[in-house]
MITOR-203965 format. One record per residue (C-alpha): residue number from 1; x, y, z; residue in one letter. Coordinates in Angstrom, 1 decimal. Layout:
<rs>
+-----+--------+--------+--------+----+
|   i |     xx |     yy |     zz | aa |
+-----+--------+--------+--------+----+
| NUM |      X |      Y |      Z |  A |
...
+-----+--------+--------+--------+----+
</rs>
This chain:
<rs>
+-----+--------+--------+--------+----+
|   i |     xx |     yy |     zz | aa |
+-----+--------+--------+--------+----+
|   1 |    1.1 |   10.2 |  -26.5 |  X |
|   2 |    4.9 |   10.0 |  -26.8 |  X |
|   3 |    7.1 |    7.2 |  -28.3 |  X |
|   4 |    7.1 |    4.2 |  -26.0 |  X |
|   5 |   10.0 |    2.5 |  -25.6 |  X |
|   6 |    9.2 |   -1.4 |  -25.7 |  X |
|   7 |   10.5 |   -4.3 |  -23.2 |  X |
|   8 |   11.3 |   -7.5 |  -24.8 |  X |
|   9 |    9.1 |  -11.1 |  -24.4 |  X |
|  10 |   11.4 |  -13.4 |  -24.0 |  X |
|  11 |   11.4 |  -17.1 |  -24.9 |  X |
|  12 |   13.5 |  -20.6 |  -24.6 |  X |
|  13 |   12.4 |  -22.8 |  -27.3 |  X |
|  14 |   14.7 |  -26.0 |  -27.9 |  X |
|  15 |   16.5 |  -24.5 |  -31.1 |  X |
|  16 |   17.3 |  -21.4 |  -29.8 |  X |
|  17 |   20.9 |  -19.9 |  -29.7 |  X |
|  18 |   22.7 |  -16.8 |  -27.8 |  X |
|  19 |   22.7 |  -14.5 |  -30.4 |  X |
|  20 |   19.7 |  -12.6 |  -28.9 |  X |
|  21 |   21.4 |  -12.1 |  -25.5 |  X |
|  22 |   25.2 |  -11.4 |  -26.9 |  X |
|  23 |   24.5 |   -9.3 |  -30.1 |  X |
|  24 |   20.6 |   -7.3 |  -29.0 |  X |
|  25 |   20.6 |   -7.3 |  -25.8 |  X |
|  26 |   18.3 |   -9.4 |  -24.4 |  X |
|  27 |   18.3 |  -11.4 |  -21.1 |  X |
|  28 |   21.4 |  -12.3 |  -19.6 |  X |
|  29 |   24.8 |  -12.1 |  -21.4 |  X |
|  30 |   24.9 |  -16.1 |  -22.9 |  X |
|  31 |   21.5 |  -16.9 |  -22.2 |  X |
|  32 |   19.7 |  -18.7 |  -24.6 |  X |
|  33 |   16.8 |  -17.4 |  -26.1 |  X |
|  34 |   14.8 |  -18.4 |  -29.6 |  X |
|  35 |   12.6 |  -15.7 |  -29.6 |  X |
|  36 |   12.3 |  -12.2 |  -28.5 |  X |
|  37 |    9.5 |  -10.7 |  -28.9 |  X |
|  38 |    9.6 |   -7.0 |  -29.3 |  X |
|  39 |    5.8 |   -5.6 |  -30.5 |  X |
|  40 |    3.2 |   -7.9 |  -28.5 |  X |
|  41 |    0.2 |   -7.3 |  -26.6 |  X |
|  42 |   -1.2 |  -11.2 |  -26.1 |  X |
|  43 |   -1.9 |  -13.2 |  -23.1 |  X |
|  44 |    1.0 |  -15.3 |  -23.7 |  X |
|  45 |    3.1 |  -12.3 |  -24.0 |  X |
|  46 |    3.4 |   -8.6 |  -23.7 |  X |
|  47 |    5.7 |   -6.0 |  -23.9 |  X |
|  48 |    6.0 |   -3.6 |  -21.1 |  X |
|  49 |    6.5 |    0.2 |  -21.6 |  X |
|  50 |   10.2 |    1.1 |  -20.1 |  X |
|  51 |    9.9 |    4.8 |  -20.5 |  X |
|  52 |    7.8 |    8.5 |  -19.5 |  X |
|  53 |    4.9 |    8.6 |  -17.3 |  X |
|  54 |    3.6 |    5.0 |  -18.3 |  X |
|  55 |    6.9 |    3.4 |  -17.3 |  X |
|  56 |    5.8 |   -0.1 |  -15.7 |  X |
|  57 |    2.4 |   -0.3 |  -17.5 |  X |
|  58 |    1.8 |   -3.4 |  -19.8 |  X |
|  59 |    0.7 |   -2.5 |  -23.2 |  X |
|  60 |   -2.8 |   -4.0 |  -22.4 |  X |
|  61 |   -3.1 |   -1.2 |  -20.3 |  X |
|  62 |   -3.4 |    1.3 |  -23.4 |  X |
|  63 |   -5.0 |   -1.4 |  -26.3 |  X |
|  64 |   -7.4 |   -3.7 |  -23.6 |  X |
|  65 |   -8.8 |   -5.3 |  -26.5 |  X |
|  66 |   -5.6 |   -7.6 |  -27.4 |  X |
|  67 |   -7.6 |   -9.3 |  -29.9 |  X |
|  68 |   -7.8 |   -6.6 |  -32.1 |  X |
|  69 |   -4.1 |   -5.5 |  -31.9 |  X |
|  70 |   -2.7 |   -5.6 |  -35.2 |  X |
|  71 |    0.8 |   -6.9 |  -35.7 |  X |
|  72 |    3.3 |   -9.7 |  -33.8 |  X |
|  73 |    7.1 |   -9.1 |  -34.4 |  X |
|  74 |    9.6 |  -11.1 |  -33.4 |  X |
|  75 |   13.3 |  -11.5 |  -33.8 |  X |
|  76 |   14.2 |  -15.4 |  -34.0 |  X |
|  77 |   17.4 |  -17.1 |  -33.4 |  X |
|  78 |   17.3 |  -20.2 |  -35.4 |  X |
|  79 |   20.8 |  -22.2 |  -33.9 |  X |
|  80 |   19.0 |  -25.2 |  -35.1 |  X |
|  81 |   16.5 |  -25.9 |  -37.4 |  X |
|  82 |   12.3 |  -25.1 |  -36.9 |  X |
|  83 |    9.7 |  -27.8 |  -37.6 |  X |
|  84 |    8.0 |  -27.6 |  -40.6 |  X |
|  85 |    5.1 |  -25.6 |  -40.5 |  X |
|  86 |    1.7 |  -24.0 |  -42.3 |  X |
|  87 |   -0.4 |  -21.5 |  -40.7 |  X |
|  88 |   -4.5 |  -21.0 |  -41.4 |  X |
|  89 |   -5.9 |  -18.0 |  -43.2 |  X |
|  90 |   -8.1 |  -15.6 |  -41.3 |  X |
|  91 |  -11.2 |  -17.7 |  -42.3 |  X |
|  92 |  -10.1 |  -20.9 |  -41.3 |  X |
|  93 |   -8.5 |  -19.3 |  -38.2 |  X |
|  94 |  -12.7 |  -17.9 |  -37.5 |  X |
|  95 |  -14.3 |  -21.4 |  -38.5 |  X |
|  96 |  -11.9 |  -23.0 |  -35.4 |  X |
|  97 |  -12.9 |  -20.1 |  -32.9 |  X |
|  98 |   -9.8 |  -17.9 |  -33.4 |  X |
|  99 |   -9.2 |  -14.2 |  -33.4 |  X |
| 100 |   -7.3 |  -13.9 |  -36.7 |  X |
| 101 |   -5.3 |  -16.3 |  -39.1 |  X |
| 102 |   -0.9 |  -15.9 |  -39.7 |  X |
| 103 |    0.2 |  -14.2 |  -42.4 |  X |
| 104 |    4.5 |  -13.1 |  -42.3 |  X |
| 105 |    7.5 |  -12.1 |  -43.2 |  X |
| 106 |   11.1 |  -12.7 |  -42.8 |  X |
| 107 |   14.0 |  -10.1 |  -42.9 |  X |
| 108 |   16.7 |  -12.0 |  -42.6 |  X |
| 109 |   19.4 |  -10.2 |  -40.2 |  X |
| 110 |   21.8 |  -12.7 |  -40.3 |  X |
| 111 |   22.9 |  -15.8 |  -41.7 |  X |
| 112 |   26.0 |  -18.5 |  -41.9 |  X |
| 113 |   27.3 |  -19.0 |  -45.0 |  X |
| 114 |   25.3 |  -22.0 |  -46.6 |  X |
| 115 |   22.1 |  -21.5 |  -44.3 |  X |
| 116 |   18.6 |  -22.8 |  -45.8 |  X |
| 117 |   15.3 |  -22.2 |  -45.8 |  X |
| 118 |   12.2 |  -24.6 |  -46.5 |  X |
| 119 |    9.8 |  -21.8 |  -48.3 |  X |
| 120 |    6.6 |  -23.8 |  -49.9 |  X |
| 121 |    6.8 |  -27.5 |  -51.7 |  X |
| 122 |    8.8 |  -28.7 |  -54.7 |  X |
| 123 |    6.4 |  -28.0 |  -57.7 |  X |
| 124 |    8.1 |  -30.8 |  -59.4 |  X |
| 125 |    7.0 |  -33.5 |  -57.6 |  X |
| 126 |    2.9 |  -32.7 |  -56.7 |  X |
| 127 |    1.7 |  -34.5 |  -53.8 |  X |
| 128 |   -1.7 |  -35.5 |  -53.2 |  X |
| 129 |   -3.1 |  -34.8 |  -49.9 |  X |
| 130 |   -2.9 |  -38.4 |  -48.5 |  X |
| 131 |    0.8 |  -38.3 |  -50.2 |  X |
| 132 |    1.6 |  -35.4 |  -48.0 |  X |
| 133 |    0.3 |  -36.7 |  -44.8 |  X |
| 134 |    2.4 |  -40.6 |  -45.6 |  X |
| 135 |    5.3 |  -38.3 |  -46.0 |  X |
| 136 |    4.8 |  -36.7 |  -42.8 |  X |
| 137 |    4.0 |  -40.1 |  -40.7 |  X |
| 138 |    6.9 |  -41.9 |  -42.6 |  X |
| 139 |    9.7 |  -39.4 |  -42.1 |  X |
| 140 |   10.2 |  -38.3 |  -45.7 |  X |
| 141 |    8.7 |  -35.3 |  -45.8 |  X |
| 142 |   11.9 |  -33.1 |  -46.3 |  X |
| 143 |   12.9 |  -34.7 |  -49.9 |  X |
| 144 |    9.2 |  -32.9 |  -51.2 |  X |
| 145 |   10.2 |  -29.5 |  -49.7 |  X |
| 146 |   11.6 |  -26.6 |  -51.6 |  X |
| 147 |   15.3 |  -24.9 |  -49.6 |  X |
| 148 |   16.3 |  -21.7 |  -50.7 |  X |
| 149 |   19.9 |  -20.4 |  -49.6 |  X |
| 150 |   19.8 |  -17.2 |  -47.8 |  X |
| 151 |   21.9 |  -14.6 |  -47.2 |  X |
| 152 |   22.1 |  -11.4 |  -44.9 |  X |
| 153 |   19.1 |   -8.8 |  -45.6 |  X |
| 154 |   17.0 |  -11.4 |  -47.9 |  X |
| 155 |   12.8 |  -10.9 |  -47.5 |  X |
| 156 |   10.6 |  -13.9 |  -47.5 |  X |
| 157 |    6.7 |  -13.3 |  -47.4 |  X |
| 158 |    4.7 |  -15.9 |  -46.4 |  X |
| 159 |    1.4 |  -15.6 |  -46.9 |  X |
| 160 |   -0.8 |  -18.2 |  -44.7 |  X |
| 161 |   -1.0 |  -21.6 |  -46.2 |  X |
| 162 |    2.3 |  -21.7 |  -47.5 |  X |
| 163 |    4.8 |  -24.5 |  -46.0 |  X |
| 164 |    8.0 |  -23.1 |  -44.2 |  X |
| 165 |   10.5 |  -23.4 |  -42.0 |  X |
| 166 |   13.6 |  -21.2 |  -40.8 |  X |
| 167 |   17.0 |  -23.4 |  -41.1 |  X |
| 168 |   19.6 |  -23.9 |  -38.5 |  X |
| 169 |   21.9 |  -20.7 |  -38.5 |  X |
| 170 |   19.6 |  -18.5 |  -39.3 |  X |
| 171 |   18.9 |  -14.7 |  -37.4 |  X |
| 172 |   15.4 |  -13.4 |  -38.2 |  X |
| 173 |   13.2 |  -10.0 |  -37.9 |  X |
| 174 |    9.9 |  -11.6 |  -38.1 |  X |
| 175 |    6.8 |   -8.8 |  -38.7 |  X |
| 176 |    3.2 |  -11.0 |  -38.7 |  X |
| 177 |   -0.3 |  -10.5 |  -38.0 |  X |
| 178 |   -1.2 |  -11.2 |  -34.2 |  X |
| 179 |   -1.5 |  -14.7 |  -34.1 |  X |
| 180 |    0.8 |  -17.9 |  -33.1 |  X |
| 181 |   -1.3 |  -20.4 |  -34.8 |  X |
| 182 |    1.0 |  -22.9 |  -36.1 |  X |
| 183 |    0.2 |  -26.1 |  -37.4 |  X |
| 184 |    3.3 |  -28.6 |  -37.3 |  X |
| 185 |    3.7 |  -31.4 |  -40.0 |  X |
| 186 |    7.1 |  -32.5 |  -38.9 |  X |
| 187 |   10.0 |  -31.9 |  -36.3 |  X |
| 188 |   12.9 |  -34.5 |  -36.9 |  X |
| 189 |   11.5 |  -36.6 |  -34.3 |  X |
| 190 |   13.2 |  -34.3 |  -31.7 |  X |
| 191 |   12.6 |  -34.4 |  -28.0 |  X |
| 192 |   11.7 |  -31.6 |  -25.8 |  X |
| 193 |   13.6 |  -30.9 |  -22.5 |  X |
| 194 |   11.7 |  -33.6 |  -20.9 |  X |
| 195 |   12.5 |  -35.7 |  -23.3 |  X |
| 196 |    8.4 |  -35.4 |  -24.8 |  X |
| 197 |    8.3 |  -35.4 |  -28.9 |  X |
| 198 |    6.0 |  -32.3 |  -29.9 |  X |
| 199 |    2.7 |  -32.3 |  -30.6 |  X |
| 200 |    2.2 |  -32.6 |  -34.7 |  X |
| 201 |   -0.7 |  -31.3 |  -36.6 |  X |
| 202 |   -1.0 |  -32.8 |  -39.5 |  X |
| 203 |   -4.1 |  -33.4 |  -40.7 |  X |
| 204 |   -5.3 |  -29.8 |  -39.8 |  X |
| 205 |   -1.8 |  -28.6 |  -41.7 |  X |
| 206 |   -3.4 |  -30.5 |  -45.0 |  X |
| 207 |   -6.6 |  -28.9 |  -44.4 |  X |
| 208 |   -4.8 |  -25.1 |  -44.3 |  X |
| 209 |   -2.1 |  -25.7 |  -47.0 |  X |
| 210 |   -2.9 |  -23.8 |  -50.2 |  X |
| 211 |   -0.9 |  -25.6 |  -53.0 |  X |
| 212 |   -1.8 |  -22.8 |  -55.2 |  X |
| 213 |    0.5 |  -20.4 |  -54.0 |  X |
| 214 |    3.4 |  -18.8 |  -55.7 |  X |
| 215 |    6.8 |  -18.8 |  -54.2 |  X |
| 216 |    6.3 |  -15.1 |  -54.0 |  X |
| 217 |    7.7 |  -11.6 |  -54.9 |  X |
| 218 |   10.6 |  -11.4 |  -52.5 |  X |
| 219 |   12.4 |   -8.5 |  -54.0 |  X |
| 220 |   13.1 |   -5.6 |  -51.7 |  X |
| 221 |   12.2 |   -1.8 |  -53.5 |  X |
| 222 |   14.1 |    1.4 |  -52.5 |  X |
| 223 |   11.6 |    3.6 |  -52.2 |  X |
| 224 |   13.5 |    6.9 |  -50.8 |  X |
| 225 |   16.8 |    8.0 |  -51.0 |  X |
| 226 |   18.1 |   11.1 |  -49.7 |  X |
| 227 |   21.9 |   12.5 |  -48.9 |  X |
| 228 |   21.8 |   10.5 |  -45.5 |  X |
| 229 |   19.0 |    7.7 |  -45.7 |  X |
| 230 |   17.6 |    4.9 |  -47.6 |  X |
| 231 |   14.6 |    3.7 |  -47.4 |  X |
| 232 |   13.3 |    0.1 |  -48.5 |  X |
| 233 |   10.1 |   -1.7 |  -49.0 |  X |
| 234 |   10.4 |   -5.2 |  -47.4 |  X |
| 235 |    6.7 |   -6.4 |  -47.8 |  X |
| 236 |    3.5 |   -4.6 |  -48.3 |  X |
| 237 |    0.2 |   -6.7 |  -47.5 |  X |
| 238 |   -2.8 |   -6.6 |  -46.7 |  X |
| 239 |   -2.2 |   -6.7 |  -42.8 |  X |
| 240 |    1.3 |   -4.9 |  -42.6 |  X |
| 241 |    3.7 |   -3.0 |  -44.0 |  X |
| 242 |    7.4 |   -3.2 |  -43.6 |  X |
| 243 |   10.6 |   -1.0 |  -44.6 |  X |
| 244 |   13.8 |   -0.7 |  -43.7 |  X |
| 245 |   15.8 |    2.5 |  -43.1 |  X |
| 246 |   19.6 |    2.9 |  -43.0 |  X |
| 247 |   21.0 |    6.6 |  -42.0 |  X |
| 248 |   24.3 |    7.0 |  -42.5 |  X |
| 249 |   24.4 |   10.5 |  -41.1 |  X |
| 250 |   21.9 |   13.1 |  -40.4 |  X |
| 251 |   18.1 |   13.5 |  -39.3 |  X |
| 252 |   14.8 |   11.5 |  -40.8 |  X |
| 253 |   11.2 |   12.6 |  -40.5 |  X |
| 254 |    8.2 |   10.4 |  -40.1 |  X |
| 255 |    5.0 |   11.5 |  -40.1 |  X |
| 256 |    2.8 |    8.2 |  -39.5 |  X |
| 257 |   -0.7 |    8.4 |  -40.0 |  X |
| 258 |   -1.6 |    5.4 |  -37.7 |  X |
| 259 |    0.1 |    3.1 |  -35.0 |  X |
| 260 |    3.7 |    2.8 |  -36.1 |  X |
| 261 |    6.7 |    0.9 |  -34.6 |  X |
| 262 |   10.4 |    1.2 |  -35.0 |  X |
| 263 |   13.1 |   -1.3 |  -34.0 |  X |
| 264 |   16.4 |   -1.1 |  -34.2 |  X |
| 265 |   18.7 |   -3.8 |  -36.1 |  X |
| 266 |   21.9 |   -2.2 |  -36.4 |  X |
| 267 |   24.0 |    0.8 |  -34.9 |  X |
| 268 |   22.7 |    3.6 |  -32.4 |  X |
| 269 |   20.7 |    7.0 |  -32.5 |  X |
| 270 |   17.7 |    8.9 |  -30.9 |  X |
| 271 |   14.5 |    9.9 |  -31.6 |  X |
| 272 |   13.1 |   13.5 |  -31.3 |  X |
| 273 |    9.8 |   14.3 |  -30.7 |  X |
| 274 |    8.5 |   17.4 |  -29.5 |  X |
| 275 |   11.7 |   18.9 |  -28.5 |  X |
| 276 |   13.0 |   15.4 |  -26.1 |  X |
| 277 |   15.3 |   12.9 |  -27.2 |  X |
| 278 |   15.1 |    9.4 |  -26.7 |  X |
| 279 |   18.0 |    7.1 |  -27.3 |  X |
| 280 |   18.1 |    3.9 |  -28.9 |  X |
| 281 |   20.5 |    0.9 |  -29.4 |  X |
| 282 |   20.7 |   -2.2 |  -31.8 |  X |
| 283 |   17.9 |   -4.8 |  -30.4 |  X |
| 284 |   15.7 |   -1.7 |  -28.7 |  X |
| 285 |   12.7 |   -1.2 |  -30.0 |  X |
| 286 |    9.9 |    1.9 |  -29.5 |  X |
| 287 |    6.4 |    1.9 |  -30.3 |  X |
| 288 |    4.2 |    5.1 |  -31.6 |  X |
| 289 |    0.4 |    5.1 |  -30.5 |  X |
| 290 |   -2.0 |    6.8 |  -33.2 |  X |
| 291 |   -1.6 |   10.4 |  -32.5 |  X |
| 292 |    1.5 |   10.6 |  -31.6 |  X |
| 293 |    2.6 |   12.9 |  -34.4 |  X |
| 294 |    5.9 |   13.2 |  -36.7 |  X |
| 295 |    8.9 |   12.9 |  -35.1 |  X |
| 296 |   12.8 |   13.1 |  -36.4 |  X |
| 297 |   15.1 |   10.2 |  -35.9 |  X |
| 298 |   19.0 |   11.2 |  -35.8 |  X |
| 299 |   22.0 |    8.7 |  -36.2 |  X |
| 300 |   25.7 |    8.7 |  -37.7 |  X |
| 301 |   25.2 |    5.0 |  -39.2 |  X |
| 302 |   22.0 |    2.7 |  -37.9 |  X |
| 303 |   19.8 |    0.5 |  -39.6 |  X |
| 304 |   16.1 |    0.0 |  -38.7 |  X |
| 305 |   13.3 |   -2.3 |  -39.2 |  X |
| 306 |    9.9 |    0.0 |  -39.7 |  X |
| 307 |    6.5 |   -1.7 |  -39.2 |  X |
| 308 |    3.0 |   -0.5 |  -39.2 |  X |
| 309 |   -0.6 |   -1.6 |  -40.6 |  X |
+-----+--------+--------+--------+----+
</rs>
């Protein structure tokens, strides 16, 4: 195998922006896109390999089983707020006949000055379950949520069952198992294209919402730093792990052990593996099957988002 470079999934939800097409290079110069989706092997979505012998083949065509591909990632263009959301756990997600439950995590790329988050409930004001769903039906659902303020390279795990929602001016790298099983609870009464209101799920939101959990151990962990790179921990789970790498200005190995995937946020460089190079830009993104082997990755000044089981 060799290191597959990834098309993009693209996607037009009603509060997407243009940052995806002006700043990463996706679609059409000013097109509007919410969601890219760079790592994806689903039936509502795959990437196509751009690159080597397989150029043209769908990524089905080398994992068939599409259920049992690991990870989702996404980058997100929030120009207006997302509904407020909770996703099931994997046994939940089994009990309703699906392949696997949503556990993420954010890395925010960008962000305007003043941009929120919802991540969880206020802990102040307990709500009962009947509470949350009047809140929901009545409209006042936002006053129980908790808003954090975010800021350019902030992490956010969220494990499944907790309440979220990205904010309006918010640009997100979005790493998650393989699942889009989203359970809304409320969406500003906004209209679709067609001038439909989307579908809620509220009661089934209730049932998946773990009041329980912490607002979580966001804080990011260097764990390498040479003459030329940096390397961070983002989030290590159970179902993923994610790092970031900045290389100011040299050569860094990796030597995965499994599938791995690389996509890159900032700046410019190539790869080298087994004596070829292959280039990459900000918003391009390659994947490495098992087996592929250890390969160098050479830039004067790039940031990347790292991602593998």
């Amino acid at each position: 195998m060799y290191p597959l470079k990834l098309g993009s999934v693209l996607k037009d939800i009603i509060w997407g922006g243009t940052l995806l097409s002006e700043q990463y290079g996706k679609g059409e110069k000013g097109q509007k896109i919410a969601e890219a989706w760079v790592l994806s092997c689903r039936n509502d979505g795959e990437n196509v390999i751009e690159n080597g012998e397989l150029s043209g083949k769908a990524l089905s065509e080398i994992y068939p089983d599409k259920d049992s591909f690991p990870l989702l990632i996404k980058l997100i263009d929030a120009c207006d707020k997302l509904s407020v959301q909770v996703h099931p756990d994997d046994n939940y997600a089994k009990k309703e006949g699906l392949p696997a439950g949503k556990t993420e995590m954010w890395y925010i790329l960008d962000a305007k000055p003043g941009a929120k988050l919802v991540y969880g409930m206020r802990k102040d004001i307990p709500l009962s379950d009947c509470e949350i769903k009047k809140a929901a039906d009545d409209g006042t659902l936002e006053k129980y949520l908790n808003y954090c303020e975010v800021k350019k390279g902030d992490v956010f795990f969220i494990p499944a069952g907790l309440v979220h929602a990205i904010g309006e001016g918010i640009l997100i790298a979005e790493v998650q198992q393989n699942s889009n099983t989203t359970y809304r609870m409320y969406d500003y009464d906004r209209r679709d294209k067609n001038g439909n209101r989307r579908e809620l799920h509220v009661d089934k939101a209730i049932e998946v919402i773990d009041k329980s959990l912490p607002h979580g151990d966001n804080e990011k962990k260097i764990i390498e730093k040479t003459d030329c790179a940096v390397r961070t921990n983002l989030c290590e789970c159970e179902f993923f792990k994610a790092h970031s790498l900045n290389i100011k200005n040299g050569s860094y190995k990796i030597d995965p052990d499994d599938m791995f995937f690389i996509l890159c946020t900032d700046g410019c460089g190539e790869i080298v593996h087994n004596g070829i190079c292959y280039p990459f830009k900000k918003g391009e993104s390659y994947l490495f099957p098992k087996g592929t082997g250890s390969f160098d990755i050479k830039a004067n000044g790039c940031e990347l988002l790292l991602a593998s089981e």
